[in-house]
C-alpha positions in Angstrom: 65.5 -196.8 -147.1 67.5 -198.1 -150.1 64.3 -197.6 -153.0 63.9 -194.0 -154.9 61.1 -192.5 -156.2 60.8 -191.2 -159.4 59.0 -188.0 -159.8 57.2 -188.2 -162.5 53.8 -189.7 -164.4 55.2 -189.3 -167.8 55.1 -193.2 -168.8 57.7 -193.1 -171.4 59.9 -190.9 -169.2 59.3 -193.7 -166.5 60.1 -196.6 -168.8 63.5 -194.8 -169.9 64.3 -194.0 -165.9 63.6 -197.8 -165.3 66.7 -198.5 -168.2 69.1 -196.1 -167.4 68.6 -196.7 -163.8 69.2 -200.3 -164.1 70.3 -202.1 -160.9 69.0 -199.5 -158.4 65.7 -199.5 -156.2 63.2 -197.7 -157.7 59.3 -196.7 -157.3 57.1 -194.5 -159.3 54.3 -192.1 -158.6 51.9 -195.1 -159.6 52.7 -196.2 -156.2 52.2 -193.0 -154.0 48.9 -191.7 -156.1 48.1 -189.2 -153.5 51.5 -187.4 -154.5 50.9 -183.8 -155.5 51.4 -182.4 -158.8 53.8 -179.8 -159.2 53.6 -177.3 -161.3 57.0 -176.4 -162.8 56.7 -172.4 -162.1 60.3 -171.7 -162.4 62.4 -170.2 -165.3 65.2 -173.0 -165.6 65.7 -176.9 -166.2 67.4 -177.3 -162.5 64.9 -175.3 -160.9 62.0 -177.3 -162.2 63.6 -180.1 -161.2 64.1 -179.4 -157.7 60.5 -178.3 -157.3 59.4 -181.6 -158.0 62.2 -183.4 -156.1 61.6 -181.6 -153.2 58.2 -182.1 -152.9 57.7 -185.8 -153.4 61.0 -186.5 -151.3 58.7 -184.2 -148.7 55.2 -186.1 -149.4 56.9 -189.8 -149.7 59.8 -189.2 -147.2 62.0 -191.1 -149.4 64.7 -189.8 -151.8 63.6 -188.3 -154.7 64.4 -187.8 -158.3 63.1 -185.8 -161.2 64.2 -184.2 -163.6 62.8 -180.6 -166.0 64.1 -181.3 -170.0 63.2 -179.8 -173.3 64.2 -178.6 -176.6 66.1 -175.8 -177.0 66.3 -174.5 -181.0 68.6 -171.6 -182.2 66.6 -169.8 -184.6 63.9 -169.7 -181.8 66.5 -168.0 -179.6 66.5 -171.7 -177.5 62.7 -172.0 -177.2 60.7 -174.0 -176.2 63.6 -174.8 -173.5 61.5 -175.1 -170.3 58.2 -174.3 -171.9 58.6 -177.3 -174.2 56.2 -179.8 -172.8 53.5 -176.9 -172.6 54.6 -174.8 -176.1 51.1 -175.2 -177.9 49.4 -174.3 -174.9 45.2 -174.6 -174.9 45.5 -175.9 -178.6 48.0 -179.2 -177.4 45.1 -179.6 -174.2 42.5 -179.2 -176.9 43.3 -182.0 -179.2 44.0 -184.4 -176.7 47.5 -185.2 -178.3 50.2 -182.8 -177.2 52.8 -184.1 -177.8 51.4 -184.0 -181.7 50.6 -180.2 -181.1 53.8 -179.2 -179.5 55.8 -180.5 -182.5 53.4 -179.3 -185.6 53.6 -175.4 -183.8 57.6 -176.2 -183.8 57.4 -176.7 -187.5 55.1 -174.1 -188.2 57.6 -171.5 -186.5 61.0 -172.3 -188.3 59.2 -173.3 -191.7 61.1 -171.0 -193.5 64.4 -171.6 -191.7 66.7 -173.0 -194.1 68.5 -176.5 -192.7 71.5 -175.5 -191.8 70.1 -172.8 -189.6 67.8 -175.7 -187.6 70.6 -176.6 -185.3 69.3 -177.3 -181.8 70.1 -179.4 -178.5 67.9 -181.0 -175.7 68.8 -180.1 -172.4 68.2 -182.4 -169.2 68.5 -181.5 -165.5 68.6 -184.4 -163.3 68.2 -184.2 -159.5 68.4 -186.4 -156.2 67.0 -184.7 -153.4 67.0 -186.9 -150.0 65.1 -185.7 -147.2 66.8 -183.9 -144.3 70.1 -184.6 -146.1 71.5 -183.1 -149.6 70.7 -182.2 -152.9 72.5 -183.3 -156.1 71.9 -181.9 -159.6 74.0 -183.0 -163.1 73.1 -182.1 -166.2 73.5 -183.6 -169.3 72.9 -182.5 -173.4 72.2 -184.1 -177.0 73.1 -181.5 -180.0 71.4 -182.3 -183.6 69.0 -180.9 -185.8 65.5 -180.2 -186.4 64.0 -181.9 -189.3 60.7 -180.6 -191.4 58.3 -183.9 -190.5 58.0 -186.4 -188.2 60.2 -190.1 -188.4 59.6 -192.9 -186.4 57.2 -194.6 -183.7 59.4 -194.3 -180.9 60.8 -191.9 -178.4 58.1 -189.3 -177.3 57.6 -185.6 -177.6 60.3 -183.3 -180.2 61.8 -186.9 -180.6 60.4 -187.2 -184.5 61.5 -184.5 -185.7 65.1 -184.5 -183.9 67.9 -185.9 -185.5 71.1 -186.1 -183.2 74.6 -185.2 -184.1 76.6 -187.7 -185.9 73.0 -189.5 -187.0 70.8 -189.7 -190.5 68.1 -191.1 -188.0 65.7 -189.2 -185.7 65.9 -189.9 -182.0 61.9 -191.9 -182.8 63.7 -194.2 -184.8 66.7 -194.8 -182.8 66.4 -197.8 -180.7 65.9 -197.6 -176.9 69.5 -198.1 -175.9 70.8 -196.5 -179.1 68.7 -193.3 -178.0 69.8 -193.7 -174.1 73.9 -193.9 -175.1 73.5 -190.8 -176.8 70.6 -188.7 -174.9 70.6 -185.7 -172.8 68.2 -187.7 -170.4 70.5 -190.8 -170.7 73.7 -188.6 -170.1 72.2 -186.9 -167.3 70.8 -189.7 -165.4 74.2 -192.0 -166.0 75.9 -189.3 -163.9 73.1 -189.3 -161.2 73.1 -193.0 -161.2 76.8 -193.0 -160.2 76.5 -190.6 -157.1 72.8 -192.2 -155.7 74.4 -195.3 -154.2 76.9 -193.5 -152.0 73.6 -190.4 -151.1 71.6 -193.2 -149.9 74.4 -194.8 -148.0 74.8 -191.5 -146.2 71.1 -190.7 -145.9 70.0 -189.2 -142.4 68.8 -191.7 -139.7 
């Protein structure tokens, strides 16, 4: 088959797939709701990723992509990294807004680091994984700074209170394709984009 599957419920993860993806066949979990969840149980961005690849490529039998990304801040010795969707822990399940959580512990922690100290990057590890056949990871990166309170509407999770390299804005106030020319997601996905057409071509009969 010529579609992919992304592996993933995360709706604004899903609508920035859909852009950067532009041009190729793609389905989301929406469409295979008996799809397992997987719990990302491993220690890196790549390894995450391939857990969930693997197992919806395994439930769907179509190719599968997913990707593990977070935020990874100096004077925190590059935490949250992996555990940045899940840094606030019972508190962000609590309050019902986690992404809201995750970011107000992030402040709390470095808010005595001075800024130039507040330097940090977001990391994303992309993967294709096609049944029976290979496995392809790229990664890509977006360096900035940390800010002390939240700017903009847009974007989703550290995106607030992260303002990229070269930028006065946060990545919430970027627009959509401002934020995916520059992002580690955008970066990362670009580079898969380029390799999936030929990986489907040569898919196993």
């Amino acid at each position: 088959m010529n579609a992919v599957v992304l592996a993933t419920r995360n709706q604004g993860k899903i609508a920035e797939l859909y852009r950067i993806l532009g041009g190729i066949d793609v389905v989301g979990l929406d469409a295979h709701p008996d799809a397992p969840d997987v719990p990302e149980t491993e220690l890196t961005f790549e390894g995450n990723a391939l857990l969930k690849a693997r197992a919806i490529a395994a439930h769907t039998g179509l190719p599968a992509v997913a990707d593990d990304s977070g935020l990874c801040v100096d004077a925190l010795n590059g935490m949250p990294g992996v555990l940045s969707a899940r840094w606030s822990g019972r508190f962000g399940t609590a309050t019902g807004d986690r992404d809201r959580a995750n970011v107000d512990l992030l402040l709390d922690q470095i808010a005595d680091v001075a800024d130039p100290h507040r330097a940090a990057h977001f990391v994303c590890a992309a993967v294709l994984v096609v049944p029976g056949g290979p496995e392809h990871v790229v990664e890509g990166r977006m360096h900035g700074r940390v800010i002390d309170a939240p700017r903009g509407d847009g974007g989703f999770g550290y995106d607030p209170v992260f303002v990229p390299d070269e930028h006065t804005r946060t990545a919430a106030e970027l627009a959509p394709q401002e934020k995916d020319a520059i992002s580690h997601r955008g970066r990362a996905f670009r580079a898969l984009a380029a390799i999936i057409p030929s990986a489907l071509a040569a898919q196993p009969d």
